[in-house]
N, CA, C and O atoms as a MOPAC input file, in Angstrom:
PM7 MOZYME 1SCF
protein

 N     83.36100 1    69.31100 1   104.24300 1
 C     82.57000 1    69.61600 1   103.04700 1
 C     81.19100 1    68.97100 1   103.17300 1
 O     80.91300 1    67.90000 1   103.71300 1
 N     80.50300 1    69.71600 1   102.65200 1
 C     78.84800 1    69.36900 1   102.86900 1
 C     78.40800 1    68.32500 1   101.88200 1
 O     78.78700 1    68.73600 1   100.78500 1
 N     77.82700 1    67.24200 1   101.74600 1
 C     77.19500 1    66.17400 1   100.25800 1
 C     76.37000 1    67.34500 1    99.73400 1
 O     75.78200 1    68.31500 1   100.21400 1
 N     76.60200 1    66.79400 1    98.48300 1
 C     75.52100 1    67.21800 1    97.57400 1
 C     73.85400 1    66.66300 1    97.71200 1
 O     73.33200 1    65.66100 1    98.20000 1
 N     73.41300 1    67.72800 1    97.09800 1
 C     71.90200 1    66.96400 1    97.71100 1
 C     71.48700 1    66.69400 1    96.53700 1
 O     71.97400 1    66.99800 1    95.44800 1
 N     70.22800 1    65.89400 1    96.88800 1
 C     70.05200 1    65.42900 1    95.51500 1
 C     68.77700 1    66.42600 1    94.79500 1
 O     68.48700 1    67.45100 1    95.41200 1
 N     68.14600 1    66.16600 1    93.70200 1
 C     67.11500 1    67.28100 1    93.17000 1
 C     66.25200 1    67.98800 1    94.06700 1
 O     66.23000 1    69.16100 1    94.44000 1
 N     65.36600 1    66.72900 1    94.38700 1
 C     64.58500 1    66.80000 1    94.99800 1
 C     64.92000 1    68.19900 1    96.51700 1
 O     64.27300 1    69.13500 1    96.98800 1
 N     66.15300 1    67.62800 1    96.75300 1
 C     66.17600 1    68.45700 1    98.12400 1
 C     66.80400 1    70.02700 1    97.83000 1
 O     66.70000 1    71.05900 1    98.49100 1
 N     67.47500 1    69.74800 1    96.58900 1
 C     68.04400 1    71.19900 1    95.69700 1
 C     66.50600 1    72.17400 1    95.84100 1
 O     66.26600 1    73.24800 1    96.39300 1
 N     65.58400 1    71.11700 1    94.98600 1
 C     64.38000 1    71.91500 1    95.09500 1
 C     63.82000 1    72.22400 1    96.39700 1
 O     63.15400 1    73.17800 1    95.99400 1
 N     63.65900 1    72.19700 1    97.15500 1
 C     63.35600 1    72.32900 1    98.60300 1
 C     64.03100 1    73.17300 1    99.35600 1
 O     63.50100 1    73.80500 1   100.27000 1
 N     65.35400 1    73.26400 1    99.01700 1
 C     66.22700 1    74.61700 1    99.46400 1
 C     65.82500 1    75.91700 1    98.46200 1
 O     65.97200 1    77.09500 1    98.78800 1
 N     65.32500 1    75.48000 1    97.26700 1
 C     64.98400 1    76.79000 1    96.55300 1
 C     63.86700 1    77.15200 1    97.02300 1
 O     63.65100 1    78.35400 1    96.86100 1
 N     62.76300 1    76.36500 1    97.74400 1
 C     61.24000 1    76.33700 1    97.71000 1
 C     61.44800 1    77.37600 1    99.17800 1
 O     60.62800 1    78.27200 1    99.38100 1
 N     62.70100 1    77.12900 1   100.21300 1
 C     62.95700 1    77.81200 1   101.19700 1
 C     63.36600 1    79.23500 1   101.20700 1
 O     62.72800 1    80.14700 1   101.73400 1
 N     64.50200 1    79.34000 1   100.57000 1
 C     64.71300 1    80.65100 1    99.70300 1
 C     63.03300 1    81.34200 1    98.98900 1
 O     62.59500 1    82.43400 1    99.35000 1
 N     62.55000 1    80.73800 1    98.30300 1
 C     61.49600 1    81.53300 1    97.70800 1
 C     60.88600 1    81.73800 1    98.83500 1
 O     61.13900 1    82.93200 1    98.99500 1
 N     60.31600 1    81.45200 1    99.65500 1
 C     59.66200 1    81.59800 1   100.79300 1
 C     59.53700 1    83.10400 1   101.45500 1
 O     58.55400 1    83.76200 1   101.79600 1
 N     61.13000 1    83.40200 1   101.49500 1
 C     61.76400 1    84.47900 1   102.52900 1
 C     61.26400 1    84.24500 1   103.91400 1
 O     61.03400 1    85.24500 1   104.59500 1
 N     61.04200 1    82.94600 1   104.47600 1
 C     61.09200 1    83.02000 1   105.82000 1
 C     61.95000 1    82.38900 1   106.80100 1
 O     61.55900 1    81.87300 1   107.84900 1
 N     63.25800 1    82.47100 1   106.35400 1
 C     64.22800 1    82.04200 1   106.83700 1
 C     65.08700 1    83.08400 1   107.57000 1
 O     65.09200 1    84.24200 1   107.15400 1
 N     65.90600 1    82.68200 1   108.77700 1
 C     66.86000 1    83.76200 1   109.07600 1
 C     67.77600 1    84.19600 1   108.24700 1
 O     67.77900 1    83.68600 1   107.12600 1
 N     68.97300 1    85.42900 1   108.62400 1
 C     69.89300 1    85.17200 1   107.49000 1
 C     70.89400 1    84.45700 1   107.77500 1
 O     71.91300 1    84.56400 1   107.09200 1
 N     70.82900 1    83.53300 1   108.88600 1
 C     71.55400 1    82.60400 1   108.85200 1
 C     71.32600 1    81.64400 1   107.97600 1
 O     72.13800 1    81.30900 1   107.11300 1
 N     69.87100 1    80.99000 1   108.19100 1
 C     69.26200 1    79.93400 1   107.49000 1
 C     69.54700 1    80.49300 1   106.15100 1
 O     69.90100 1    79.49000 1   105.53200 1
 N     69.59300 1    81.29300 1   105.49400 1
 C     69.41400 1    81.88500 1   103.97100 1
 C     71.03800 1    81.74400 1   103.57800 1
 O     71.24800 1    81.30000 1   102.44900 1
 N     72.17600 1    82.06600 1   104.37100 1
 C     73.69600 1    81.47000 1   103.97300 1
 C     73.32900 1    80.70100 1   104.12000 1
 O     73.31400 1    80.26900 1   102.96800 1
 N     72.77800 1    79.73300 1   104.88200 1
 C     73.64000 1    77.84500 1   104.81600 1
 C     72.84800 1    77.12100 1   103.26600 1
 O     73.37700 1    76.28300 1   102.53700 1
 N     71.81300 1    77.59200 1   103.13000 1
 C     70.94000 1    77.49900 1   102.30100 1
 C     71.76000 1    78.15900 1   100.64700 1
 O     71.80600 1    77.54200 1    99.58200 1
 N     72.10900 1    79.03000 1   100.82500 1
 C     72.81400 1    79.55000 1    99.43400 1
 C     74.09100 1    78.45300 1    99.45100 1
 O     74.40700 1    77.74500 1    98.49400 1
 N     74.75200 1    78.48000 1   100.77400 1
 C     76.26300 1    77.13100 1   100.60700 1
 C     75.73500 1    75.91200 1   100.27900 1
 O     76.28800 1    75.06400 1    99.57900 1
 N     74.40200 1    75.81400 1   100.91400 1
 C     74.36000 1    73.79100 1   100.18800 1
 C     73.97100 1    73.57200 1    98.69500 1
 O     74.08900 1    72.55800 1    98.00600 1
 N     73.41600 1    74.95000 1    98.35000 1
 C     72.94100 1    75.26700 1    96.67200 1
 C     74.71600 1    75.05700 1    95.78600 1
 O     75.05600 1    74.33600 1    94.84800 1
 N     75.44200 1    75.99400 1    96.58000 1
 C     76.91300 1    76.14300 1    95.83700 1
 C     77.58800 1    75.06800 1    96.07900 1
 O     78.74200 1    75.00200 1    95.65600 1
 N     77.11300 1    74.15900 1    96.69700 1
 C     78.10100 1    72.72400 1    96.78200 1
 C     77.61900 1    71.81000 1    96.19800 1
 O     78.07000 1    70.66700 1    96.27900 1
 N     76.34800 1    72.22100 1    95.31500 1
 C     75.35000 1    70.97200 1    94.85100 1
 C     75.03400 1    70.82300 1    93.40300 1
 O     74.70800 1    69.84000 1    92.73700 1
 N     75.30800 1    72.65500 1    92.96400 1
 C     74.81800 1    73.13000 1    91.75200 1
 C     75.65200 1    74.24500 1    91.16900 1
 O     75.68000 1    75.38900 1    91.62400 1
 N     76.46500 1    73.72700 1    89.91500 1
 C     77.52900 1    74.02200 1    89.14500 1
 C     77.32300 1    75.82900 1    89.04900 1
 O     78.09500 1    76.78300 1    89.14600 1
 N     75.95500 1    75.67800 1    88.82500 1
 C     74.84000 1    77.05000 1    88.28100 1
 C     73.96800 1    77.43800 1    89.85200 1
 O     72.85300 1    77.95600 1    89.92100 1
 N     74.49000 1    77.18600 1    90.55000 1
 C     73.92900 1    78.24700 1    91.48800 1
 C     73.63900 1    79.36500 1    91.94500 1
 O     72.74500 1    79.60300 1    92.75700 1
 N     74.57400 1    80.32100 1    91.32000 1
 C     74.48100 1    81.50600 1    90.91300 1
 C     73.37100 1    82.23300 1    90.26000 1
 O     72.74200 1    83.19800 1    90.69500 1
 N     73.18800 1    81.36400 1    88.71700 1
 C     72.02700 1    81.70800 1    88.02500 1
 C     71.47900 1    81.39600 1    88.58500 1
 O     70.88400 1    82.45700 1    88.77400 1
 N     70.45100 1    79.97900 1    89.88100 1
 C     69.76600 1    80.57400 1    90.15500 1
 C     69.32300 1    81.78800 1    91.25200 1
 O     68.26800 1    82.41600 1    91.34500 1
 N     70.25100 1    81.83700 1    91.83800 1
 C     70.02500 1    82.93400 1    92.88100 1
 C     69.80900 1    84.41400 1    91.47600 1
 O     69.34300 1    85.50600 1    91.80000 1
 N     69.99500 1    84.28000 1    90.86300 1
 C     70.08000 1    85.72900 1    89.84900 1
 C     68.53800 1    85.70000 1    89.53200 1
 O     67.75400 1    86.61200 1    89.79800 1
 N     68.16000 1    84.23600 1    88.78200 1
 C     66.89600 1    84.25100 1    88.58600 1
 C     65.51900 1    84.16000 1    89.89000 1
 O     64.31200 1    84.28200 1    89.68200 1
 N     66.14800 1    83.93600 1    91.07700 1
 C     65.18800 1    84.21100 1    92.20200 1
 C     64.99600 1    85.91300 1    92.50300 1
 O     64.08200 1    86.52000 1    93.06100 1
 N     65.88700 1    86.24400 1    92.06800 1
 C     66.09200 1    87.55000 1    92.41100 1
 C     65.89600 1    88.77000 1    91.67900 1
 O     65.69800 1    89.93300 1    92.03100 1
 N     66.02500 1    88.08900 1    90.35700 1
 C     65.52400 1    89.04200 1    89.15900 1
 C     64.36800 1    88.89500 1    88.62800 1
 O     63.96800 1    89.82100 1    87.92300 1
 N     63.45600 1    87.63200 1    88.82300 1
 C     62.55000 1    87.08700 1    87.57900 1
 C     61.10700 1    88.10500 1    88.14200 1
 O     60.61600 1    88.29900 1    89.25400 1
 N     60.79800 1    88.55300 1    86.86700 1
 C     59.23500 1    89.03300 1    86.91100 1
 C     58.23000 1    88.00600 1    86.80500 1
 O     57.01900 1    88.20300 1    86.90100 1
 N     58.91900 1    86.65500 1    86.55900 1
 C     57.81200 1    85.54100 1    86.11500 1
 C     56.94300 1    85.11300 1    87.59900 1
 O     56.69300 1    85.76800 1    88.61100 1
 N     56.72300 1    84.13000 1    87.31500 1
 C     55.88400 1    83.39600 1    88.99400 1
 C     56.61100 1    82.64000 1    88.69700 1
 O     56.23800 1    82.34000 1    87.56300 1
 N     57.50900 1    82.03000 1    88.93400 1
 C     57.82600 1    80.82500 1    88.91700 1
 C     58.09400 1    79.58100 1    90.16300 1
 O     58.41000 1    79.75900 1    91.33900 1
 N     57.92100 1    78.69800 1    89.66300 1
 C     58.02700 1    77.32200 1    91.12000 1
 C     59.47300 1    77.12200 1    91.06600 1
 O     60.24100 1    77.59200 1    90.22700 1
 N     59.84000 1    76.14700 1    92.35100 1
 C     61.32100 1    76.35400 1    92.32200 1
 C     61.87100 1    75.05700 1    91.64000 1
 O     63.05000 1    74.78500 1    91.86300 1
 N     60.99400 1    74.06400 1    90.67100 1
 C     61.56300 1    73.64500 1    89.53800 1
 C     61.51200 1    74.27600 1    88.43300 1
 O     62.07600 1    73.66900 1    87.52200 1
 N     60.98100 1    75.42300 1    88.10300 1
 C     60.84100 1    75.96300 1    86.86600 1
 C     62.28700 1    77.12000 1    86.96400 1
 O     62.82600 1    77.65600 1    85.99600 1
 N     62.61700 1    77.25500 1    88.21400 1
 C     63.71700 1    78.14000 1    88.60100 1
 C     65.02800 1    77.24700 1    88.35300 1
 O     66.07900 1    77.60200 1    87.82000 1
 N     64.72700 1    76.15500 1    88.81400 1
 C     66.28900 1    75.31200 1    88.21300 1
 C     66.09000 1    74.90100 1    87.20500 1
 O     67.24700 1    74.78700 1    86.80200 1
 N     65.36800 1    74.50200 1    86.27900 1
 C     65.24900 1    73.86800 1    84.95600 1
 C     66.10600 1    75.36500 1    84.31400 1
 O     67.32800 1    75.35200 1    84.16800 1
 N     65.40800 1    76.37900 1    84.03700 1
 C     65.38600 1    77.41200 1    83.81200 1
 C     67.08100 1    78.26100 1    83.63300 1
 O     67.51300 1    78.99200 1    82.74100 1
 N     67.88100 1    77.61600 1    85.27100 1
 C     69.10400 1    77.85600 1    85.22200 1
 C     70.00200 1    76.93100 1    84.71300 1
 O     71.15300 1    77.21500 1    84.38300 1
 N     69.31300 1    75.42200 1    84.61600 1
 C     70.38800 1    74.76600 1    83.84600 1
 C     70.16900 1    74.79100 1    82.59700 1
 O     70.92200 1    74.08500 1    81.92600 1
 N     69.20500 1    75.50500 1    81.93800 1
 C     69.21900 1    75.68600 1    80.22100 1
 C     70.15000 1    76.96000 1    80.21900 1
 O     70.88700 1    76.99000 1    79.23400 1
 N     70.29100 1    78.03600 1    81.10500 1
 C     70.87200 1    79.45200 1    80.97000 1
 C     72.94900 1    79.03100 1    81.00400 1
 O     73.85400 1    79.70800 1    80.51700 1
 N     73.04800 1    77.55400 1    81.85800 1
 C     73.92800 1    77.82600 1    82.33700 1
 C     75.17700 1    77.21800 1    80.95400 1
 O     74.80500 1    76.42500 1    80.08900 1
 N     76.21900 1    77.62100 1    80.99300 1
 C     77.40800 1    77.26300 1    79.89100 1
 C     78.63000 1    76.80100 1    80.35600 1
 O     79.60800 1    77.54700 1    80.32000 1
 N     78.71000 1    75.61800 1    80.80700 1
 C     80.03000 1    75.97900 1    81.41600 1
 C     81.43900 1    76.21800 1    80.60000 1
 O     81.49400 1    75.78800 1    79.44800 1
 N     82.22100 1    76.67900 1    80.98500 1
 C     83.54400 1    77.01300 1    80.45600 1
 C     84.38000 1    75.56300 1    80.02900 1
 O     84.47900 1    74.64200 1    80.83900 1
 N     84.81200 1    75.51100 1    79.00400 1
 C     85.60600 1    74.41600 1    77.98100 1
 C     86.82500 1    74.84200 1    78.12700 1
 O     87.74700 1    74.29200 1    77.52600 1

């Protein structure tokens, strides 16, 4: 199992992803260290992928942890 990373580097895997200049290798390992790190990883891959906004890739995780709910 992979550590969790911490913000900073969460953000930096998103800043990579936004990029699109990664292989699609680099772009799985990059979506797995997001899903081992971030409850809401999903949303953000939804919001990288859907948003009409500009957004930076802290405004992309802030963004998904206000969207996200988890189940009780």
């Amino acid at each position: 199992m992979e550590k969790k990373l911490s913000r900073d580097e969460i953000i930096g895997v998103i800043n990579n992803i936004l990029s699109a200049k990664g292989t699609e290798e680099e772009e799985a390992t990059w979506l797995e260290q997001l899903s081992v790190s971030v409850p809401y990883y999903q949303e953000i891959y939804r919001i990288i992928v859907t948003s009409k906004e500009d957004l930076t890739a802290e405004d992309i995780l802030e963004k998904a942890k206000q969207n996200h709910s988890p189940i009780h």
